[in-house]
C-alpha positions as CSV (number, residue, x, y, z in Angstrom):
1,X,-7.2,-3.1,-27.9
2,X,-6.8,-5.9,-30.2
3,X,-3.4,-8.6,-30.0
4,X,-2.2,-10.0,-33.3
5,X,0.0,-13.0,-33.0
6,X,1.5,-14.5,-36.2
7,X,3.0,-18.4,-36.2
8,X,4.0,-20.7,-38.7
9,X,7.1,-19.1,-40.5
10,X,10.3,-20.9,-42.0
11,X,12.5,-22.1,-43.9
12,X,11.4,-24.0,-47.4
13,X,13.1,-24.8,-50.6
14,X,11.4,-23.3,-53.7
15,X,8.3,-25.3,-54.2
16,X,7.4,-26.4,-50.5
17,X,4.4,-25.0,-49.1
18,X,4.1,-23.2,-45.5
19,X,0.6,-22.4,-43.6
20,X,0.9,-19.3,-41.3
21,X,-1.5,-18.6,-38.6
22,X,-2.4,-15.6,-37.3
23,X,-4.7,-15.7,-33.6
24,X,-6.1,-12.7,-32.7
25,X,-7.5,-11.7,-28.8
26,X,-8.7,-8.7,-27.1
27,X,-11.7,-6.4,-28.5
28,X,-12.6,-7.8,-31.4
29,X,-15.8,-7.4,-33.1
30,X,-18.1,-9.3,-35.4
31,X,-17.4,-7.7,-38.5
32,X,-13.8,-6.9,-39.3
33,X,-11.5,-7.2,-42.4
34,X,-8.0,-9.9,-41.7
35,X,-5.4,-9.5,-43.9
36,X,-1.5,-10.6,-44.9
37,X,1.1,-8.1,-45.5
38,X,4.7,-8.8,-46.3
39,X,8.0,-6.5,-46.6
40,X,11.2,-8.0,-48.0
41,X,14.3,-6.2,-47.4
42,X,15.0,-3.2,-48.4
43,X,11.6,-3.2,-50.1
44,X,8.2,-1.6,-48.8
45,X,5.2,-3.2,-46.8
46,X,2.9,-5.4,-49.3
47,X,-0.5,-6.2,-49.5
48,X,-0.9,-10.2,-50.2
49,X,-4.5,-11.5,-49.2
50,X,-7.6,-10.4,-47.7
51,X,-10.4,-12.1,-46.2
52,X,-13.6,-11.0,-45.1
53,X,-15.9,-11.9,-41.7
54,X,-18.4,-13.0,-44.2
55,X,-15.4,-15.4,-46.4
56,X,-15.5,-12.8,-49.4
57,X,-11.3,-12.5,-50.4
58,X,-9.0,-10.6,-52.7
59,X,-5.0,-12.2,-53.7
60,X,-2.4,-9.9,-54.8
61,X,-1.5,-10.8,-58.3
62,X,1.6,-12.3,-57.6
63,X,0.4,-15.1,-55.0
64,X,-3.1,-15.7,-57.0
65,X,-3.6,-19.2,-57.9
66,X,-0.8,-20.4,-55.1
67,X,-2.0,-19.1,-51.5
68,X,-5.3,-19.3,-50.1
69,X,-6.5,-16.7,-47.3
70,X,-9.0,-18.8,-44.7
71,X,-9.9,-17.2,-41.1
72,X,-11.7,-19.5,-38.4
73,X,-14.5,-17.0,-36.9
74,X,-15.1,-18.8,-33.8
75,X,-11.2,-19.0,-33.0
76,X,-10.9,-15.7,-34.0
77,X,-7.8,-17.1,-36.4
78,X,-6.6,-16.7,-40.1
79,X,-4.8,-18.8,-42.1
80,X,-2.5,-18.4,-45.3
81,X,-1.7,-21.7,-47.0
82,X,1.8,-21.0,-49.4
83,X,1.9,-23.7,-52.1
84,X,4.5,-23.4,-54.9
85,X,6.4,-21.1,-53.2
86,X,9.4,-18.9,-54.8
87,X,12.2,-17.1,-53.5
88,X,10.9,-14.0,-54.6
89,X,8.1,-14.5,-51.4
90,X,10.7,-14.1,-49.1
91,X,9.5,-11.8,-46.5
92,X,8.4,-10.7,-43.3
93,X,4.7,-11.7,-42.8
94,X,2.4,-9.6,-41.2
95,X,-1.2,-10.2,-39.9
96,X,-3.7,-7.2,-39.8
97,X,-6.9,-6.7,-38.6
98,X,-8.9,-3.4,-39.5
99,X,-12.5,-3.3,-38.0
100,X,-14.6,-0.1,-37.8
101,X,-16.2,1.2,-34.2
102,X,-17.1,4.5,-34.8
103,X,-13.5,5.0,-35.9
104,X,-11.3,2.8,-38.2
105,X,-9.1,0.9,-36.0
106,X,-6.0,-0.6,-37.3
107,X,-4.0,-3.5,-35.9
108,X,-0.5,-5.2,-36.9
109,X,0.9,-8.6,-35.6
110,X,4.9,-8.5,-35.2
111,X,5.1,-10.4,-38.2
112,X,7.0,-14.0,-39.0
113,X,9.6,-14.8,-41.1
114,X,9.5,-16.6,-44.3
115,X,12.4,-17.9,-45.9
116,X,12.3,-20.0,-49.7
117,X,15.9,-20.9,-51.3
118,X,16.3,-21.7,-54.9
């Protein structure tokens, strides 16, 4: 079993950067796929970064070029740094972890809240 604990969620005014952590414990592998989901209300479940064991990542269009996906192997953490943020990324955040031990396993962290006023 694999715990996902997300941290760094707030309130920021359009503009303002956040940096949202994610540690992850329990049976965790070497090679694994970390990624950041978000839902907004009323709205469905996101894809928004991914980041590899070995550093390789992929942005969803909307947050290329603003947030940067980084994980800490060692610590078993990821990060996302939010620059230039907008309203529109208000959201629930959510940290997952899919690694693959015979069987795909998939894991969700209870997510964090991120607020940006105009």
């Amino acid at each position: 079993q694999v715990q996902l604990v997300e941290s760094g969620g707030g309130s920021v005014q359009a503009g303002g950067s956040l940096r949202l952590s994610c540690a992850a414990s329990g049976s965790i592998f070497s090679i694994n796929n970390m990624a950041w989901y978000r839902q907004a209300p009323g709205k469905q479940r996101e894809f928004v970064a991914l980041i590899t064991t070995g550093g390789i990542t992929n942005y969803a269009d909307s947050v290329k070029g603003r947030f940067i996906i980084s994980r800490d192997n060692a610590k078993n953490t990821m990060y996302l740094q939010m620059n230039s943020l907008k309203p529109e990324d208000t959201a629930v955040y959510y940290c997952n972890l899919v690694q693959v031990v015979g069987s795909v396993y998939n894991y969700w962290g209870q997510g964090t809240q991120v607020n940006v006023s105009s």
